[in-house]
CHARMM internal coordinates of N, CA and C (Angstrom, degrees):
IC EDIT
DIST 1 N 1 CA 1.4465
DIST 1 CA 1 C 1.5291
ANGL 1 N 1 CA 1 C 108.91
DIST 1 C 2 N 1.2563
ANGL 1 CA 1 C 2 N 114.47
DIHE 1 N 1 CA 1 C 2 N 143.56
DIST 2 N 2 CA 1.6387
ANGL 1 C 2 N 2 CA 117.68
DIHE 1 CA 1 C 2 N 2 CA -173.23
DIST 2 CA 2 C 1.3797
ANGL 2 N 2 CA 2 C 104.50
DIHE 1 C 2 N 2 CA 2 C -106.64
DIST 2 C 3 N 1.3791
ANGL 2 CA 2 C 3 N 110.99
DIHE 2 N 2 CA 2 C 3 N 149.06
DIST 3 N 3 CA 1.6317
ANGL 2 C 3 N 3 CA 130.04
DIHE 2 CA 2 C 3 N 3 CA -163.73
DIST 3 CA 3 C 1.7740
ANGL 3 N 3 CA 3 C 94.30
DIHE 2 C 3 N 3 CA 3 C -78.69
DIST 3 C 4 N 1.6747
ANGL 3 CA 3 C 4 N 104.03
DIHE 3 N 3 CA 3 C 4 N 88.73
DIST 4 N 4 CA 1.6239
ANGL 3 C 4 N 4 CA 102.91
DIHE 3 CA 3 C 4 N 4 CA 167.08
DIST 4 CA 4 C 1.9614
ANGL 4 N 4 CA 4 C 108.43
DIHE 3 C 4 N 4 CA 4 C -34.84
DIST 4 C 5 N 1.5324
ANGL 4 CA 4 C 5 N 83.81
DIHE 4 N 4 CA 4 C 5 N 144.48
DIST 5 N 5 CA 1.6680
ANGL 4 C 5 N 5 CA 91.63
DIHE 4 CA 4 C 5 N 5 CA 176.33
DIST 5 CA 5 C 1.6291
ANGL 5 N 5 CA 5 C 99.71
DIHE 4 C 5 N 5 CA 5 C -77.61
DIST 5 C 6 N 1.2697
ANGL 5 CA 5 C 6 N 105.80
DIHE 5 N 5 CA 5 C 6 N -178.58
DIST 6 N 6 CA 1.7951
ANGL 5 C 6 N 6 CA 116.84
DIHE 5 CA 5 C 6 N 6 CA -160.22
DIST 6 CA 6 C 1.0947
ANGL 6 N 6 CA 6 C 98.11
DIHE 5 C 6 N 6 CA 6 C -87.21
DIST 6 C 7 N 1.7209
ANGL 6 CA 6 C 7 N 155.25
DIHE 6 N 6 CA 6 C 7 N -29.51
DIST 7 N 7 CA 1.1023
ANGL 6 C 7 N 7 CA 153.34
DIHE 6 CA 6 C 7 N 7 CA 144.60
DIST 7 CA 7 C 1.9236
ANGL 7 N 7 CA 7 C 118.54
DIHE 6 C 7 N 7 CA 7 C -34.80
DIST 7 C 8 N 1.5954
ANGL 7 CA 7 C 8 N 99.06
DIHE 7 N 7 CA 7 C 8 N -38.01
DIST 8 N 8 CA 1.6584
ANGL 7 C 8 N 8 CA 99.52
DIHE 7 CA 7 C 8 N 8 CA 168.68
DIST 8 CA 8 C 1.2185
ANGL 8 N 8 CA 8 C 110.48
DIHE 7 C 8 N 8 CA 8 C -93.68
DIST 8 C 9 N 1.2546
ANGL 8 CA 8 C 9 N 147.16
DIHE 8 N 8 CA 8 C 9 N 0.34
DIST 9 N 9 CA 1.0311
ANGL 8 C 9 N 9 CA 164.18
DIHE 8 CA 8 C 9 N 9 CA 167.77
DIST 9 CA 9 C 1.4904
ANGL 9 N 9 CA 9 C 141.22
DIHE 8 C 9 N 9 CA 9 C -61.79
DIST 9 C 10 N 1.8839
ANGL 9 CA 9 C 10 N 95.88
DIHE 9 N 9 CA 9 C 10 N -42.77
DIST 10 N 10 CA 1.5501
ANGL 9 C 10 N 10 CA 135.08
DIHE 9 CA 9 C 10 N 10 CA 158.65
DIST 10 CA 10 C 1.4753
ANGL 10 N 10 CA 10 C 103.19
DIHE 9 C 10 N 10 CA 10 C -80.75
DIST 10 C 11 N 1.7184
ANGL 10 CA 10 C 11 N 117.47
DIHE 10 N 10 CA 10 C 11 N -52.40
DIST 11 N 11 CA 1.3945
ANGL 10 C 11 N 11 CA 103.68
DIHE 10 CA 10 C 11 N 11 CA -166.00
DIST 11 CA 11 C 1.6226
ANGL 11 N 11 CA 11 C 105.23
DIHE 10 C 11 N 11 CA 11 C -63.37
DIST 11 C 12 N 1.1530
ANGL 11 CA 11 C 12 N 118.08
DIHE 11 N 11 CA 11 C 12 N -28.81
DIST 12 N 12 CA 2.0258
ANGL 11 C 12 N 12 CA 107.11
DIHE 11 CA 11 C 12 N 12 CA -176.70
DIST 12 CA 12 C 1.6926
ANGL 12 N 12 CA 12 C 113.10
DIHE 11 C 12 N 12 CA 12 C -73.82
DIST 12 C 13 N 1.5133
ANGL 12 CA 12 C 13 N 105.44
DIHE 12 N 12 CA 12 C 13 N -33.27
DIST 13 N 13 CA 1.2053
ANGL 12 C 13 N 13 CA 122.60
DIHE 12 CA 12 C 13 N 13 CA 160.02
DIST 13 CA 13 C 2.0087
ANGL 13 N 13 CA 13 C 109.46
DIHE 12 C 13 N 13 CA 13 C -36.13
DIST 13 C 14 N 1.2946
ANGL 13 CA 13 C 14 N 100.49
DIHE 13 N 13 CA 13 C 14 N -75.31
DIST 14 N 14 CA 1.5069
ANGL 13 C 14 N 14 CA 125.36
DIHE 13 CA 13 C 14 N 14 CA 175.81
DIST 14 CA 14 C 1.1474
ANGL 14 N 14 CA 14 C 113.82
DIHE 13 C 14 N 14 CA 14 C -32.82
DIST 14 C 15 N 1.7336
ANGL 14 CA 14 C 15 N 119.72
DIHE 14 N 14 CA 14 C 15 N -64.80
DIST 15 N 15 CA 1.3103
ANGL 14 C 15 N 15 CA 131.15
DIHE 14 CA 14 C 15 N 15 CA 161.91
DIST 15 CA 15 C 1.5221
ANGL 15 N 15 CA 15 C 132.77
DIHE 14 C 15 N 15 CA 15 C -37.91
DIST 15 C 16 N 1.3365
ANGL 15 CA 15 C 16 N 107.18
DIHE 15 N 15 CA 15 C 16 N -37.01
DIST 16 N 16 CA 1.4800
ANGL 15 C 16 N 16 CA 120.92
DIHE 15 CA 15 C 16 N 16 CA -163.47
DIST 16 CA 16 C 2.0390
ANGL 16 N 16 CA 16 C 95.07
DIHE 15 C 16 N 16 CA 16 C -82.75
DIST 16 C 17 N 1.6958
ANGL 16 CA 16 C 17 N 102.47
DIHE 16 N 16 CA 16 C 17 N -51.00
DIST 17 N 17 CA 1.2006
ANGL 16 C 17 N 17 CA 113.27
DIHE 16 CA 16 C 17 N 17 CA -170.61
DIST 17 CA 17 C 1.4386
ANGL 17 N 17 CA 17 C 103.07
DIHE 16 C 17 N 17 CA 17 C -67.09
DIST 17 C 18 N 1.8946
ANGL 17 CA 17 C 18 N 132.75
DIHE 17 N 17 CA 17 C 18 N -23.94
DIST 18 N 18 CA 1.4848
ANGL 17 C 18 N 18 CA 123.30
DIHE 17 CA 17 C 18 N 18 CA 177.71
DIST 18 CA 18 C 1.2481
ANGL 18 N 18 CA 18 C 111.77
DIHE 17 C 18 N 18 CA 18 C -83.60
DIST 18 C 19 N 1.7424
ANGL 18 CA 18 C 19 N 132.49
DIHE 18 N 18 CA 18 C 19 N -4.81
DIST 19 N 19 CA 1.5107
ANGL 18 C 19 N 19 CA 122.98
DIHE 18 CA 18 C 19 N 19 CA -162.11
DIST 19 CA 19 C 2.1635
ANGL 19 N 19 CA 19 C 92.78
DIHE 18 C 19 N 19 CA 19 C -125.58
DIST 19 C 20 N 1.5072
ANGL 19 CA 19 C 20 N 103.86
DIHE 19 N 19 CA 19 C 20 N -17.88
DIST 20 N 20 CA 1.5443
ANGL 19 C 20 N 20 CA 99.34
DIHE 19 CA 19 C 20 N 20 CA 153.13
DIST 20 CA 20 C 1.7467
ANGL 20 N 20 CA 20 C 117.44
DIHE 19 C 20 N 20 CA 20 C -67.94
DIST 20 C 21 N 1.3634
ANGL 20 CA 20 C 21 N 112.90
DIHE 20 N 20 CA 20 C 21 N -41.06
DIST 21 N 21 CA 1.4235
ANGL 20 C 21 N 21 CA 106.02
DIHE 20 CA 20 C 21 N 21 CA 177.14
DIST 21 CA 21 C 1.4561
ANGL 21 N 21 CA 21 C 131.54
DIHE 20 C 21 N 21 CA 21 C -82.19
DIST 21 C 22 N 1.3147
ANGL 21 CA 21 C 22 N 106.40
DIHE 21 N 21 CA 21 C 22 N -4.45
DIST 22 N 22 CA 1.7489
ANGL 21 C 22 N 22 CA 119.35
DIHE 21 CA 21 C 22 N 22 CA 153.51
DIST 22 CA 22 C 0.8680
ANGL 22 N 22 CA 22 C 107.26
DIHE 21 C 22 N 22 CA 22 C -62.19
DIST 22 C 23 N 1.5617
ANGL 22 CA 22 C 23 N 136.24
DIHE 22 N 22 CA 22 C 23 N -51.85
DIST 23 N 23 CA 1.2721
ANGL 22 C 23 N 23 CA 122.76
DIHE 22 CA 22 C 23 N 23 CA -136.44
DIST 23 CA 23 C 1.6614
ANGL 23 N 23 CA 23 C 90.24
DIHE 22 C 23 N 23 CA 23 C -107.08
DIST 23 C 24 N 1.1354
ANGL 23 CA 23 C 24 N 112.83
DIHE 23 N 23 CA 23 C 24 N -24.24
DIST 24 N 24 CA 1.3950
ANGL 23 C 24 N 24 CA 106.74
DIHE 23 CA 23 C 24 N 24 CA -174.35
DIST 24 CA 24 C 2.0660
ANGL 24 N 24 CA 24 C 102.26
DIHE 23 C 24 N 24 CA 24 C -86.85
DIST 24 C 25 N 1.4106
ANGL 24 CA 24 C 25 N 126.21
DIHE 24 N 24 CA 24 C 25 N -1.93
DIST 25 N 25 CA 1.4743
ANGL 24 C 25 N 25 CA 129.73
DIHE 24 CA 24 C 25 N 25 CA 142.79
DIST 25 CA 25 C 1.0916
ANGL 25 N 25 CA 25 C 101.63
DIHE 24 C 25 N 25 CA 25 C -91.31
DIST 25 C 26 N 1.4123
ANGL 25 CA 25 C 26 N 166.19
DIHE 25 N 25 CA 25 C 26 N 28.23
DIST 26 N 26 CA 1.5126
ANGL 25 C 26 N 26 CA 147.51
DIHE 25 CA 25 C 26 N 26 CA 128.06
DIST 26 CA 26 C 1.9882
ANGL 26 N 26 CA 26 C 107.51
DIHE 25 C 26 N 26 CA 26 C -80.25
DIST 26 C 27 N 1.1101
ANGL 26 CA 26 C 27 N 97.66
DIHE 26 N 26 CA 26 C 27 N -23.26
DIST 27 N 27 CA 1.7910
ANGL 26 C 27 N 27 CA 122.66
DIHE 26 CA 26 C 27 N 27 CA -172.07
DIST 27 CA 27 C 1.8956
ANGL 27 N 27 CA 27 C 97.08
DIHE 26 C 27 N 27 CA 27 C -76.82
DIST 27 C 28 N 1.1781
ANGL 27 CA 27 C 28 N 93.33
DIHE 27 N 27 CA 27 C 28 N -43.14
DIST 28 N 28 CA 1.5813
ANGL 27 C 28 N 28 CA 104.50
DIHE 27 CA 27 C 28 N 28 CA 175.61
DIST 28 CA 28 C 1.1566
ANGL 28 N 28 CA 28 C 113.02
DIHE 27 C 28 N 28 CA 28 C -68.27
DIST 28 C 29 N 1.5932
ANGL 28 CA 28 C 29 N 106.15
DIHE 28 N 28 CA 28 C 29 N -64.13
DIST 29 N 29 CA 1.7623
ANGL 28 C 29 N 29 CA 103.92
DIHE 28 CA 28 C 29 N 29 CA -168.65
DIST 29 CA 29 C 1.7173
ANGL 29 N 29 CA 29 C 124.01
DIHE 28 C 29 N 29 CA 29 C -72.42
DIST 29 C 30 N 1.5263
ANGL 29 CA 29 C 30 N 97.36
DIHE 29 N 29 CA 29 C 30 N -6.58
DIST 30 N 30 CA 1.7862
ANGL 29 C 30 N 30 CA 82.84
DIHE 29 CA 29 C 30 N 30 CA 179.01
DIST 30 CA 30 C 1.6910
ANGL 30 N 30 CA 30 C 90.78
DIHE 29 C 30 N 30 CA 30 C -122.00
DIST 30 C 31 N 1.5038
ANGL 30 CA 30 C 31 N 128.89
DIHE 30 N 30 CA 30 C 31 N 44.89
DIST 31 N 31 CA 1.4127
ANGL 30 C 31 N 31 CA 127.96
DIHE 30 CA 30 C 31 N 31 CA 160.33
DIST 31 CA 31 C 1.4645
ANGL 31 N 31 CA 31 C 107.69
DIHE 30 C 31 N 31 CA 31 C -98.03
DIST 31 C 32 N 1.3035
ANGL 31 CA 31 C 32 N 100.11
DIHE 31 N 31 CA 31 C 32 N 144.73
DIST 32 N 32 CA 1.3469
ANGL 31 C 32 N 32 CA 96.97
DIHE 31 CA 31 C 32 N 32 CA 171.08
DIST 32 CA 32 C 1.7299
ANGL 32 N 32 CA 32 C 112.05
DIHE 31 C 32 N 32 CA 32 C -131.80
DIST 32 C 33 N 1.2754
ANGL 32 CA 32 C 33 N 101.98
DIHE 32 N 32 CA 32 C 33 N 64.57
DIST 33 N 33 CA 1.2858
ANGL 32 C 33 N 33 CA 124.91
DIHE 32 CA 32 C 33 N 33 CA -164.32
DIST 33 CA 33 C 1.5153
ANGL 33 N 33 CA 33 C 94.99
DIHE 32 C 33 N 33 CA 33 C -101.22
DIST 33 C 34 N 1.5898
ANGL 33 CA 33 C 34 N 103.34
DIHE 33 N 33 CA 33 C 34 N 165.07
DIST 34 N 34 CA 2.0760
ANGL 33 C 34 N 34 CA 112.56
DIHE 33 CA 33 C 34 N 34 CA -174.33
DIST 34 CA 34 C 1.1172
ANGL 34 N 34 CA 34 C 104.14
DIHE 33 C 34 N 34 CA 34 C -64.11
DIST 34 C 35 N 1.4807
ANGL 34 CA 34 C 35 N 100.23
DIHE 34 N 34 CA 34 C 35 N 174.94
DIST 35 N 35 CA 1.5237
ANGL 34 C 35 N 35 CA 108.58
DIHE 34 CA 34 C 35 N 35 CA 176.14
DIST 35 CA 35 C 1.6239
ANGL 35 N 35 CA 35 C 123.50
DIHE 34 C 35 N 35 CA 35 C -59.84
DIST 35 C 36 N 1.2345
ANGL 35 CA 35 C 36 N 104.00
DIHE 35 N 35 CA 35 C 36 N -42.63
DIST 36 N 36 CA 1.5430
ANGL 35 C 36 N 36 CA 106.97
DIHE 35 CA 35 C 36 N 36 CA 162.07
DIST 36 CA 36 C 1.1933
ANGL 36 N 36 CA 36 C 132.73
DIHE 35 C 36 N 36 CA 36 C -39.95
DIST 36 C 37 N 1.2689
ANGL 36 CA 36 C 37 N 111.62
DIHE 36 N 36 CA 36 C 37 N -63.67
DIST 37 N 37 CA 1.4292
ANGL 36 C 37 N 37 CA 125.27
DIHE 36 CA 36 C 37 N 37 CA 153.00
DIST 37 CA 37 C 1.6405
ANGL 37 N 37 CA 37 C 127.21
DIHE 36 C 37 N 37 CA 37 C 2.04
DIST 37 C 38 N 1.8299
ANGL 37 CA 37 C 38 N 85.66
DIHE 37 N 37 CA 37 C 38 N -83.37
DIST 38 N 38 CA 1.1089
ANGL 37 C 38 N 38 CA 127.48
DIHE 37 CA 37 C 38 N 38 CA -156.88
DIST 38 CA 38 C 2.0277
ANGL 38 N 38 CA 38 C 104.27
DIHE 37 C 38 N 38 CA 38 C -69.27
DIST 38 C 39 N 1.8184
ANGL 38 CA 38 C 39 N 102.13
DIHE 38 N 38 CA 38 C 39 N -40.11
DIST 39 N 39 CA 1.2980
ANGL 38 C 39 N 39 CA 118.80
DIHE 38 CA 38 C 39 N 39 CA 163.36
DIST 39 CA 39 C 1.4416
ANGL 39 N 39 CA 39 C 105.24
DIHE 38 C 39 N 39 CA 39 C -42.07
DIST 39 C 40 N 1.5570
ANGL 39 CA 39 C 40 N 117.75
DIHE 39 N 39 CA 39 C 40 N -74.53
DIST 40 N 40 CA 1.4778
ANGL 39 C 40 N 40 CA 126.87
DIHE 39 CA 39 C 40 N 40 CA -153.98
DIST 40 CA 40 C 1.1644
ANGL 40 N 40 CA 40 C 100.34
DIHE 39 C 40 N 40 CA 40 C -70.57
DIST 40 C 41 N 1.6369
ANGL 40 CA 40 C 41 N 148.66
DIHE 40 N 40 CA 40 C 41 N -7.39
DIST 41 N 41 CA 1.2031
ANGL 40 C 41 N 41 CA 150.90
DIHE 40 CA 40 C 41 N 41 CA -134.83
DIST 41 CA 41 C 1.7471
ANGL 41 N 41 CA 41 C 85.20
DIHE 40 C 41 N 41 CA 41 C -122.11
DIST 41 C 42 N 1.6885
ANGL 41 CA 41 C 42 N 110.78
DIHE 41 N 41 CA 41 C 42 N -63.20
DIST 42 N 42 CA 1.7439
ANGL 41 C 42 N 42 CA 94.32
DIHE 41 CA 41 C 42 N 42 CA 162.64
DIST 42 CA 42 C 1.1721
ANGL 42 N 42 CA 42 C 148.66
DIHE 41 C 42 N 42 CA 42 C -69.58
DIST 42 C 43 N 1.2913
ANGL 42 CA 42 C 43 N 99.82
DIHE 42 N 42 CA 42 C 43 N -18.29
DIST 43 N 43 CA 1.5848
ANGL 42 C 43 N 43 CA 116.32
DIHE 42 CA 42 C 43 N 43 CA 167.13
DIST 43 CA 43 C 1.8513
ANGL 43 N 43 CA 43 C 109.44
DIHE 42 C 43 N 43 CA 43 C -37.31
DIST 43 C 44 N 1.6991
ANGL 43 CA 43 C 44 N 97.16
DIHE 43 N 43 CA 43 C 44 N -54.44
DIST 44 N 44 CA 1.2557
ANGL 43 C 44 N 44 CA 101.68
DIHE 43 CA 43 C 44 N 44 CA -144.17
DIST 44 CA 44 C 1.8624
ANGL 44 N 44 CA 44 C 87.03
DIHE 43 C 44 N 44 CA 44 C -94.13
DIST 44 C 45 N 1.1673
ANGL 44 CA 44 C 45 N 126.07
DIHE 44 N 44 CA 44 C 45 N 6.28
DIST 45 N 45 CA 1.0854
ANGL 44 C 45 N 45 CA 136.08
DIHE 44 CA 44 C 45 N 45 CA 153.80
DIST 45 CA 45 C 1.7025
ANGL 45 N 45 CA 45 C 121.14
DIHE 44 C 45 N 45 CA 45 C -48.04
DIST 45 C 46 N 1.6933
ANGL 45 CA 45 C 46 N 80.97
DIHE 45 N 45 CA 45 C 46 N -84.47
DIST 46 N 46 CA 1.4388
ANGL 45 C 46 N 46 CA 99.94
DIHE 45 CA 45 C 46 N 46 CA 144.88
DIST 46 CA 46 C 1.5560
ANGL 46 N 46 CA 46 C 139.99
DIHE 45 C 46 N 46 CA 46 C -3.98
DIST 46 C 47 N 1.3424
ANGL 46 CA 46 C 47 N 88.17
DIHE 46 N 46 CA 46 C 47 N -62.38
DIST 47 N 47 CA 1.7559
ANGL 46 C 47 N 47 CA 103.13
DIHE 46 CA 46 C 47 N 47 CA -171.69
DIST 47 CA 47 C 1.4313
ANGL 47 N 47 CA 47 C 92.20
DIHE 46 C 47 N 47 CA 47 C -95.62
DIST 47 C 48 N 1.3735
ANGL 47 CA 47 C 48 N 142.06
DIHE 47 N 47 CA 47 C 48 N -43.44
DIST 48 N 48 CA 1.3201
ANGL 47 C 48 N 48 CA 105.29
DIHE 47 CA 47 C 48 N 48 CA -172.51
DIST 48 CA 48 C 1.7635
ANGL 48 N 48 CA 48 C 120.75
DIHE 47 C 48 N 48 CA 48 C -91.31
DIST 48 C 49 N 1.5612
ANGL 48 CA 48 C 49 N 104.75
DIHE 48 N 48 CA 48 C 49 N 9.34
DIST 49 N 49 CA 1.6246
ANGL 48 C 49 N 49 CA 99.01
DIHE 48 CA 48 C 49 N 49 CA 150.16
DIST 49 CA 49 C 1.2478
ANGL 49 N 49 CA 49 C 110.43
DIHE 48 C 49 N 49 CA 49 C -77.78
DIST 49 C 50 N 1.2504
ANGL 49 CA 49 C 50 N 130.92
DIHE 49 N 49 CA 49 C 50 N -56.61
DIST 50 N 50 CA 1.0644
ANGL 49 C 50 N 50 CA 136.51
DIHE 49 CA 49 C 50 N 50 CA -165.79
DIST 50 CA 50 C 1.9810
ANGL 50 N 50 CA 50 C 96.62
DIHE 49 C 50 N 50 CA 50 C -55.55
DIST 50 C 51 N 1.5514
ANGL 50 CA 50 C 51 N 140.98
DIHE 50 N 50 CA 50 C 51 N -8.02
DIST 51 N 51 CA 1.1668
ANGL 50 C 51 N 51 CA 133.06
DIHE 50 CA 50 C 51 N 51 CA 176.28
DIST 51 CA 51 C 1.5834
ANGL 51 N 51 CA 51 C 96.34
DIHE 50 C 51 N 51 CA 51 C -93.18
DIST 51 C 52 N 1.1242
ANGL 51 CA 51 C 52 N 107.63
DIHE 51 N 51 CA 51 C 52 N -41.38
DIST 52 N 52 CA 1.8705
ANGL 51 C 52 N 52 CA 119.74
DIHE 51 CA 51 C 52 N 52 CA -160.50
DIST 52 CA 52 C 2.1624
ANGL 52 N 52 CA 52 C 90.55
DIHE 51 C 52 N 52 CA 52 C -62.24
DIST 52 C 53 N 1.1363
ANGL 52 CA 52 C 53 N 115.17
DIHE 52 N 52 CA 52 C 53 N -39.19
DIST 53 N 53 CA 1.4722
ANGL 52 C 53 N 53 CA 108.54
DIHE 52 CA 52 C 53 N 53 CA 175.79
DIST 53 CA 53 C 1.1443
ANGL 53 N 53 CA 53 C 121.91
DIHE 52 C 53 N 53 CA 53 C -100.95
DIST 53 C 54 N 1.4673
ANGL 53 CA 53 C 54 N 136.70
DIHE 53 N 53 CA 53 C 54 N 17.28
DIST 54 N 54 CA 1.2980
ANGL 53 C 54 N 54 CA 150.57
DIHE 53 CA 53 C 54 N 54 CA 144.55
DIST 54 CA 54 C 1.5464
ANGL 54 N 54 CA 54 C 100.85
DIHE 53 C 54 N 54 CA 54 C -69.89
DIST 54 C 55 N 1.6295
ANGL 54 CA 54 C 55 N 119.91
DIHE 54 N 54 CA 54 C 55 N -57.10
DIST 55 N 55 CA 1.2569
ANGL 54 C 55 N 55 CA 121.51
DIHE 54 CA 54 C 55 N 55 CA -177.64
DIST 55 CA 55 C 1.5354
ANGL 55 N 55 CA 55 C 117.13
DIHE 54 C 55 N 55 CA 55 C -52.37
DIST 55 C 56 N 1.3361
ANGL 55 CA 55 C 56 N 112.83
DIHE 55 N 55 CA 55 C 56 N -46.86
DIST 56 N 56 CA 1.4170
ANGL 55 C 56 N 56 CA 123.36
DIHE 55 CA 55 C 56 N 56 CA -161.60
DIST 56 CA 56 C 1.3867
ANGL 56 N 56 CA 56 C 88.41
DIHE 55 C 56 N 56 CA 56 C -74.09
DIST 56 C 57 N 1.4489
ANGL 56 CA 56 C 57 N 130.80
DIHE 56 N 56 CA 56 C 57 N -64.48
DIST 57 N 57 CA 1.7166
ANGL 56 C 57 N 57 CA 119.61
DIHE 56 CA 56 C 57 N 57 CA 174.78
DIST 57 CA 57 C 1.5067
ANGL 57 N 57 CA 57 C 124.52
DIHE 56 C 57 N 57 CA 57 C -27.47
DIST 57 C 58 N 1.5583
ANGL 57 CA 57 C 58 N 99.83
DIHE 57 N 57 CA 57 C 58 N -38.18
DIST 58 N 58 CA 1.4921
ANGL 57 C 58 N 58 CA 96.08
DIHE 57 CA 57 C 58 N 58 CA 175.78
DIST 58 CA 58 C 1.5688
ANGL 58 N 58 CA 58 C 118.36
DIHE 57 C 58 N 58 CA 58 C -79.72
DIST 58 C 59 N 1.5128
ANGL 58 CA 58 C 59 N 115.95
DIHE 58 N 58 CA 58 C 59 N -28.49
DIST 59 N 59 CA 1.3873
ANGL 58 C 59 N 59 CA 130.46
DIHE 58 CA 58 C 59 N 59 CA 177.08
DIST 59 CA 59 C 1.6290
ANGL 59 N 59 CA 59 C 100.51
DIHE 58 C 59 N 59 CA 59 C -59.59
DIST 59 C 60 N 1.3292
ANGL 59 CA 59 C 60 N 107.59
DIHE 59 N 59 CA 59 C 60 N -40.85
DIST 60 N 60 CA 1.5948
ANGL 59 C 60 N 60 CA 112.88
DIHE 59 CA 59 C 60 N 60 CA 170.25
DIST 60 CA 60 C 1.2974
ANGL 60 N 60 CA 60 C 123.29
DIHE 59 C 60 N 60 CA 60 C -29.39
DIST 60 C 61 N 1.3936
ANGL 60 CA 60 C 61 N 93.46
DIHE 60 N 60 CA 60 C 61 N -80.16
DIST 61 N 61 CA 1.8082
ANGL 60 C 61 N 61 CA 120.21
DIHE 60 CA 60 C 61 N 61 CA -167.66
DIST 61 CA 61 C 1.4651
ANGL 61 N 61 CA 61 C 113.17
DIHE 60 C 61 N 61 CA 61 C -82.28
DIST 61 C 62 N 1.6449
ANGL 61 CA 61 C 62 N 122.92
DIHE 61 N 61 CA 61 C 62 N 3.90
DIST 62 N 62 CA 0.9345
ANGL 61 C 62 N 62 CA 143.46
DIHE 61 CA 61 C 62 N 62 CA 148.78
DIST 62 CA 62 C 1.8155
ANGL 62 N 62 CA 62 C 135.31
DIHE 61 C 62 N 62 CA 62 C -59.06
DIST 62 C 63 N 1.7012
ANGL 62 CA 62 C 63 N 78.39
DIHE 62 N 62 CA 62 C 63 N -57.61
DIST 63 N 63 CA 2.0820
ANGL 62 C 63 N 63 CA 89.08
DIHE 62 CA 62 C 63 N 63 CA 156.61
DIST 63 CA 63 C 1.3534
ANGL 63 N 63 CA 63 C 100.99
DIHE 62 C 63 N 63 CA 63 C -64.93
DIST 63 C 64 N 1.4607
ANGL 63 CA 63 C 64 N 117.28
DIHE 63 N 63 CA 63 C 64 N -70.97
DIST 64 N 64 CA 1.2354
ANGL 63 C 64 N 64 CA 119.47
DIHE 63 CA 63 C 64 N 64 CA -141.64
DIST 64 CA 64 C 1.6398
ANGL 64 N 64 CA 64 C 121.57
DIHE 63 C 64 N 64 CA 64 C -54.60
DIST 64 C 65 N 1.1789
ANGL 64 CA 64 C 65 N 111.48
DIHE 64 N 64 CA 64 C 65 N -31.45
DIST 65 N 65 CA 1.9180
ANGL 64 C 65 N 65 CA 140.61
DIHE 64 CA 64 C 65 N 65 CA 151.09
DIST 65 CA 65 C 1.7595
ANGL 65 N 65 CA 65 C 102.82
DIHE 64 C 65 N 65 CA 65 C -29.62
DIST 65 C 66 N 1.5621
ANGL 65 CA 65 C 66 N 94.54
DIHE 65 N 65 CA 65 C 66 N 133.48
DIST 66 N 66 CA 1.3229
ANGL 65 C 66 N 66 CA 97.58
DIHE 65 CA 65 C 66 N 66 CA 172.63
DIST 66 CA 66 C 1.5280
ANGL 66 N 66 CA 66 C 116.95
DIHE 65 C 66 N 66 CA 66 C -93.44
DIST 66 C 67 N 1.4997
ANGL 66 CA 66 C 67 N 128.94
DIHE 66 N 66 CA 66 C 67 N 123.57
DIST 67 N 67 CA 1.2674
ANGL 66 C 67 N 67 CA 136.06
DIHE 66 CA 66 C 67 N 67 CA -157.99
DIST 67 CA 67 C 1.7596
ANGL 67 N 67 CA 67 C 109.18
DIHE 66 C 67 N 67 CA 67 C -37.58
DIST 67 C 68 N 1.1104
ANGL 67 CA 67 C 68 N 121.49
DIHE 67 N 67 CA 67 C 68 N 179.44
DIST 68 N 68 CA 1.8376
ANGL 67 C 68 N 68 CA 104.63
DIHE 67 CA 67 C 68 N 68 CA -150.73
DIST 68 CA 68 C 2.1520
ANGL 68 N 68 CA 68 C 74.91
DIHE 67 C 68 N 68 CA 68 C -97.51
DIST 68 C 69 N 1.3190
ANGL 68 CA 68 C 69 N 84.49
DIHE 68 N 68 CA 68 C 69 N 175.62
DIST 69 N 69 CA 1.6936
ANGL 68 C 69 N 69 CA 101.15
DIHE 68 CA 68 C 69 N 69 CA -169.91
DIST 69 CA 69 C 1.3786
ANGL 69 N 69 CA 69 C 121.45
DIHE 68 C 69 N 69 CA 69 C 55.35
DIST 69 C 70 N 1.3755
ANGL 69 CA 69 C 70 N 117.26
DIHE 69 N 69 CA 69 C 70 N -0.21
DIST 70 N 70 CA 1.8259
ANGL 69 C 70 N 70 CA 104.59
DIHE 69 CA 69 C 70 N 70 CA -173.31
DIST 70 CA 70 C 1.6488
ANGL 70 N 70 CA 70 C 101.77
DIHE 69 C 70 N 70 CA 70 C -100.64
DIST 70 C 71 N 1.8971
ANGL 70 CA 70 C 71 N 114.65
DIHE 70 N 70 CA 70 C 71 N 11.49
DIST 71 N 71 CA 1.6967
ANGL 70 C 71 N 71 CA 117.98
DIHE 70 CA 70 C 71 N 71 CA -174.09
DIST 71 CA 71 C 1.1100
ANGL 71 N 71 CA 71 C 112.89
DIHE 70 C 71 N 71 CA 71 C -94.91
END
COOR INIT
IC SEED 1 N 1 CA 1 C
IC BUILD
């Protein structure tokens, strides 16, 4: 198996972090857990969109970069 480059690397990254935060809003919407709960449960919602588009920015500027030695 060959060492994915760092652009494929983020995207499985990316993937893993968009199909954990489905499931952790399906985990949300049929709990019927306290308010606390339910707070810390979006928070961390929250934070891992807010990781999934930090990642993809970097997956960005990753293509868009000219491969190393051709600058």
């Amino acid at each position: 198996m060959k060492t994915p480059l760092p652009n494929e690397m983020l995207e499985t990254i990316a993937a893993d972090i968009a199909e954990n935060t489905v499931l952790l809003e399906l985990i949300y919407k049929h709990s019927s857990e306290d308010h606390e709960t339910d707070c810390a449960m979006a928070c961390l919602i929250r934070s891992m969109k807010k990781t999934l588009d930090t990642t993809n920015e970097y997956i960005k500027s990753l293509s868009e970069s000219p491969p190393a030695g051709t600058w």
